[in-house]
C-alpha positions in Angstrom: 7.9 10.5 -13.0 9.2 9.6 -16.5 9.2 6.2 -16.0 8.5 3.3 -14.0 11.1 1.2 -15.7 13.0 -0.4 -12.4 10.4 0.6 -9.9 8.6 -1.7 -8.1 4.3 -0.7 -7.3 4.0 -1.7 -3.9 0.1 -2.0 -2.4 -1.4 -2.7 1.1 -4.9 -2.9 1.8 -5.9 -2.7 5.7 -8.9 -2.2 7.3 -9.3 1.9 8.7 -7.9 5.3 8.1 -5.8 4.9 11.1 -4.2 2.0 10.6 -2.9 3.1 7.0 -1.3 6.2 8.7 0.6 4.1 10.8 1.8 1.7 8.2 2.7 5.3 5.7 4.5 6.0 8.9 6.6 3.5 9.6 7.3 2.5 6.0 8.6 6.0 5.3 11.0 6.2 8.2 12.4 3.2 7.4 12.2 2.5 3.8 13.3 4.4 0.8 10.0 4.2 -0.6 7.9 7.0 -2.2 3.8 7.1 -1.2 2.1 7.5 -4.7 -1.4 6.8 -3.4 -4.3 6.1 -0.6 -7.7 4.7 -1.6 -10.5 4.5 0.6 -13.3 2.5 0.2 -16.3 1.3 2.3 -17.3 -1.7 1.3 -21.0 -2.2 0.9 -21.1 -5.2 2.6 -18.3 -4.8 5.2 -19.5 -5.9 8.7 -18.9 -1.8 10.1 -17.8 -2.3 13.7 -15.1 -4.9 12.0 -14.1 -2.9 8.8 -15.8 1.0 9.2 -13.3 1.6 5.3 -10.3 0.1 3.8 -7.7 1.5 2.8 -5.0 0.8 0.2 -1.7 2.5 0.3 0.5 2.1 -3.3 4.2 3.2 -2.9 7.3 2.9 -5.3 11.0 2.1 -5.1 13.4 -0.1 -5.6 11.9 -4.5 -5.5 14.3 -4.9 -2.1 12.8 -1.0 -0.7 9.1 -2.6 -1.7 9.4 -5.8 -0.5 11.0 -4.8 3.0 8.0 -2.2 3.1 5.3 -5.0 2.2 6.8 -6.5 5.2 7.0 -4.4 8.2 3.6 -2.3 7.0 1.6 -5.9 7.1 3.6 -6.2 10.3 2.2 -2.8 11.8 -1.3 -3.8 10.3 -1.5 -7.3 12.1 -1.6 -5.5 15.3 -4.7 -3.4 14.7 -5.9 -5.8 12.0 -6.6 -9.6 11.5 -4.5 -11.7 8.9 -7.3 -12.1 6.7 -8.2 -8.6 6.7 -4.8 -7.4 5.0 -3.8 -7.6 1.5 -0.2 -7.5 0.4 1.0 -6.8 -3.4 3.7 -6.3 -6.0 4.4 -5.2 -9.2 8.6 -5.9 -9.5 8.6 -3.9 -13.0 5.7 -2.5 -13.9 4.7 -2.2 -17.9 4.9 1.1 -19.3 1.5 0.5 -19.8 0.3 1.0 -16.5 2.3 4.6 -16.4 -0.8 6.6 -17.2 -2.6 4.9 -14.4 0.9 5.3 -11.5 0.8 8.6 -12.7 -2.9 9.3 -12.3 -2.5 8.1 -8.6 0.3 10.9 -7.8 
């Protein structure tokens, strides 16, 4: 990518593997989006039979492509997931800055 100039940085955290698959799914059938990165982490103090990992899904494309994404992946979340369990986020135009670390997630 030569630049993120004009791209949104989409991220959605959820609680298990599963759970991000399906939200990767359903954002990539429907959205023009592009799936940069998915970080797992178990949280050291995470209750396991509630949150066994989370995962955090970053994706790219235009604001309207993020923000519909945002959308129907907290959507598919919220059935496998409690409200307070999923994190929603947005960068609308990244710095250039942060193109080393966009880059480092591909």
């Amino acid at each position: 990518m030569d630049s993120v100039k004009g791209r949104a940085l989409g991220m959605l955290e959820v609680c298990g593997y599963s759970t991000a698959l399906l939200v990767i799914n359903t954002i990539c059938h429907y959205m023009d989006v592009q799936i940069v990165a998915v970080n797992i982490n178990k949280p050291a103090v995470a209750v396991l039979e509630k949150i066994p990992l989370q995962a955090q899904v970053k994706f790219q494309g235009s604001v309207e492509q993020v923000q519909a994404a945002l959308e129907a992946g907290y959507e598919v979340a919220l059935k496998y997931n409690e409200a307070d369990d999923i994190i929603t986020g947005m960068i609308a135009n990244p710095h250039e800055g942060l193109q080393g670390m966009i880059e480092a997630w591909e």
